[in-house]
N, C-alpha and C positions, 0 to 999 in steps of 0.2 A: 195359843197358837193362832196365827193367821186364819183369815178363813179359806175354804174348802183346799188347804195343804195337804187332806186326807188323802183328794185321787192321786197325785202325782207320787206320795208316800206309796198309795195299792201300787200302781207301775213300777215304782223305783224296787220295793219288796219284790215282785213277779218277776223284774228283768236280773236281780240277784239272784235268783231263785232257777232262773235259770240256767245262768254262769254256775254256780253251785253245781248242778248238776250235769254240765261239762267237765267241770274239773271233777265230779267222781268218776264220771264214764273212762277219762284220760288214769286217775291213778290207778283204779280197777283194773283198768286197761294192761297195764304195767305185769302185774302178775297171771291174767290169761294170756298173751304174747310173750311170758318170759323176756321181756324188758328191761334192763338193771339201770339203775340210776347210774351217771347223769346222761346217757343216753337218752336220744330218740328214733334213733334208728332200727326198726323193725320191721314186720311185714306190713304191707299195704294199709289193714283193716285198720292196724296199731298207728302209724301215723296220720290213717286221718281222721280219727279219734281226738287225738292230741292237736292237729290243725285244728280243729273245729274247737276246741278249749282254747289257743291261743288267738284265734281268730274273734270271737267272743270274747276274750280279753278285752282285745284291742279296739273292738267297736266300742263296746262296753264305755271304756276311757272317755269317750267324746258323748256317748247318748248319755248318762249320767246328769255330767255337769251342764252338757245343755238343756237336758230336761228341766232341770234346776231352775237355770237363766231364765230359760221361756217362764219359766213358773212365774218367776218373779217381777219380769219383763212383763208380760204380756198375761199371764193367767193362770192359775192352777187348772184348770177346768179344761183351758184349751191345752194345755202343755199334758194332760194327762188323755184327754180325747184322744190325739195325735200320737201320744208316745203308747199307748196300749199297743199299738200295731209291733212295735219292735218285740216283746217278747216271745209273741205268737209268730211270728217271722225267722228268728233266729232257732226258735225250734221247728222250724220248718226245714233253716237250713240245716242244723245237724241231723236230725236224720234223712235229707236227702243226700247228704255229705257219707253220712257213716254207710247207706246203702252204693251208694256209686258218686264220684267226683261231679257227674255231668247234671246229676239232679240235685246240687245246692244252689243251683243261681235263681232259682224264684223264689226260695226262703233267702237270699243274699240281697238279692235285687228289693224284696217287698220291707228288709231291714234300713235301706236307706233315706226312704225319705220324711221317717221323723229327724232323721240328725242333720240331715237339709234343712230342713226348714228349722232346727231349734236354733241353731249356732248363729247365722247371718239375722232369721228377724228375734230373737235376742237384743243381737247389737244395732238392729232396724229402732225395736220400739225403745231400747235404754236412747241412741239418739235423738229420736222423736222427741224424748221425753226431757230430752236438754233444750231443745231448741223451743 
C-alpha cells in the first residue's frame, strides 16, 4: 500500500460510518412513524429523518471521490487533515436537522468546505503536475 493511505482510509471509514447510521435512523424511522414503503410521506419528525439520509447520500457522492482525488493529487495526510472535518459536521447537521430544520445549517455550512477544496485543487494539482 502506498504510504500514509491509512488517514484518508480512517476518514473514508468515519464518513461511512456515518451515512450508515442515517440510513438506520431513516429505516428505523419507518416503523415508529408507521411509514409503509415506498412512501415518504409522514409526519414532520419522519421526513426529516429521511432528508437528512438523503441529504448525506448526496453529499456523500462527491466528498468520497474527492477525498480520493486530493489523496492522490495532492496527499493522503492533507486530504485526510481536511476531510476529518466532514464527518463531524454532517453529524452535526443531523442532529440539528432531526431536532428543528433551522439548526442544520452550521453542521451543513461546516460540511462544505472539505469538498471545496477537494474537487477543484484535485484538478489544481493533477494539472500542475502536467504541466
Amino acid at each position: 500500500m502506498p504510504e500514509n493511505l491509512e488517514y484518508p482510509i480512517i476518514v473514508s471509514s468515519l464518513a461511512l460510518l456515518v451515512y450508515y447510521y442515517t440510513l438506520y435512523r431513516a429505516g428505523t424511522s419507518r416503523a415508529k412513524y408507521n411509514v409503509d414503503a415506498p412512501s415518504h410521506s409522514g409526519p414532520p419528525e419522519y421526513e426529516r429523518i429521511v432528508r437528512v439520509h438523503q441529504n448525506t447520500l448526496e453529499h456523500l457522492a462527491v466528498f468520497l471521490p474527492g477525498l480520493w482525488l486530493f489523496a492522490f493529487t495532492v496527499g493522503p495526510i492533507w486530504a485526510a487533515g481536511i476531510g476529518i472535518i466532514w464527518p463531524f459536521a454532517r453529524l452535526a447537521y443531523a442532529f440539528g436537522y432531526y431536532a428543528d430544520p433551522q439548526k442544520r445549517l452550521i453542521g451543513l455550512i461546516a460540511s462544505l468546505p472539505p469538498i471545496y477544496i477537494f474537487v477543484p485543487g484535485s484538478l489544481i494539482a493533477a494539472v500542475m503536475k502536467l504541466i
